[in-house]
N, C-alpha and C positions, 0 to 999 in steps of 0.2 A: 628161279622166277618167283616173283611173290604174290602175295595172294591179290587178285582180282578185287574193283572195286563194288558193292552191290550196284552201282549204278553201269558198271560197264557188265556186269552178269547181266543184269534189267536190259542192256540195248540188246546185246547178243542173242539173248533168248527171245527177246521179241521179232529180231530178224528170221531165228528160225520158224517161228508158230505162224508169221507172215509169208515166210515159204510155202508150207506144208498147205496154209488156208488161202493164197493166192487164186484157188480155182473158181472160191464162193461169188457168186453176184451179183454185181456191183450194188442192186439193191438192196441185199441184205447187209453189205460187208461193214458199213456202220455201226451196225449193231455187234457185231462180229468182230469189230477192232473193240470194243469196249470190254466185250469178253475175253478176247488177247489179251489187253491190258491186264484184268483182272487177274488173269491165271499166272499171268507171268512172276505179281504182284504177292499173289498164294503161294507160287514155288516158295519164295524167296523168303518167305513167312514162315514155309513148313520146315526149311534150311536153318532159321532162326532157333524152333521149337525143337526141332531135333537135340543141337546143340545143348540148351536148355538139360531138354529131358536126357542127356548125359548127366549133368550135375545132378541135379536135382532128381531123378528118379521117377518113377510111375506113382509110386506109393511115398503121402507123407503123413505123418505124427501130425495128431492135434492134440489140445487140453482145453477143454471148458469146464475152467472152474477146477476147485480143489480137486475132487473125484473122480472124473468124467475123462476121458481119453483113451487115444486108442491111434488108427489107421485106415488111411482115405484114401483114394485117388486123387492123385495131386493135380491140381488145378494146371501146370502145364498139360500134364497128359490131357485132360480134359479138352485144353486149347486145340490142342494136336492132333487129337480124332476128329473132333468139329471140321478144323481146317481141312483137314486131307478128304473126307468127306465129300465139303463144299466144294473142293479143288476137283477131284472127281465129278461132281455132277456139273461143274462148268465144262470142264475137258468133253464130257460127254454133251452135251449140248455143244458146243462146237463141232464136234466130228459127224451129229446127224446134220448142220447148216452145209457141211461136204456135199458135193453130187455124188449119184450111188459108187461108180467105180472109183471113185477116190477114197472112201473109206477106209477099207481096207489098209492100205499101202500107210496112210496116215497114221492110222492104229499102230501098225508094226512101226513105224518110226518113232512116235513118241513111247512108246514099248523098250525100244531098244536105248530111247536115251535116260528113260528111269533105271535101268538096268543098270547102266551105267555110273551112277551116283554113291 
C-alpha cells in the first residue's frame, strides 16, 4: 500500500478528533471545530519537522565572518518544540471544552494514538 495523501491523513484525523469531541455543546462546538482544525493541521506540521530533524539534526554549524563560529540549535528543532508545544496546549484546551466524565476516556484515546506513531 502506498503512502497516504496529507490531505487524506487531514480528513481522517479530523474524523477521529470529531468523534472523540462529539459530546461538546453545540454552543461551544464552533469554536472547538476551529481548534480541531488546528491541531489536526499541527499534527501534520510536527510529522513535517520531524522528518526534517532526521536530516538536518538538532544541532547546526554557523560562521560569522572570518573568526567567528561554532554550534547552534538548529532552527528546525527550534520549529519543532514551538510546535509540539503549541500542539499540546491546543489539545489541552480541547479536552477541558469535554464534559467531566468524558475527559478521561478521551485523554487515554489520543494517548494511545501518539503512541502509536
Amino acid at each position: 500500500m502506498g503512502k497516504l495523501s496529507e490531505e487524506t491523513i487531514k480528513k481522517r484525523r479530523l474524523k477521529e478528533y470529531q468523534e472523540i469531541f462529539q459530546e461538546i455543546p453545540e454552543k461551544t462546538l464552533k469554536l472547538v471545530d476551529k481548534l480541531i482544525k488546528m491541531a489536526v493541521n499541527m499534527e501534520i506540521n510536527i510529522q513535517k519537522l520531524e522528518a526534517e530533524l532526521k536530516e538536518v539534526g538538532f544541532v547546526e554549524t554557523y560562521k560569522n565572518g572570518e573568526h567567528q563560529s561554532g554550534t547552534k540549535e538548529s532552527t528546525v528543532s527550534r520549529s519543532y518544540a514551538t510546535m509540539v508545544k503549541n500542539y499540546t496546549q491546543v489539545v489541552r484546551t480541547l479536552l477541558a471544552c469535554l464534559p467531566d466524565d468524558k475527559q478521561q476516556p478521551a485523554e487515554d484515546d489520543l494517548a494511545d494514538f501518539l503512541r502509536k506513531k
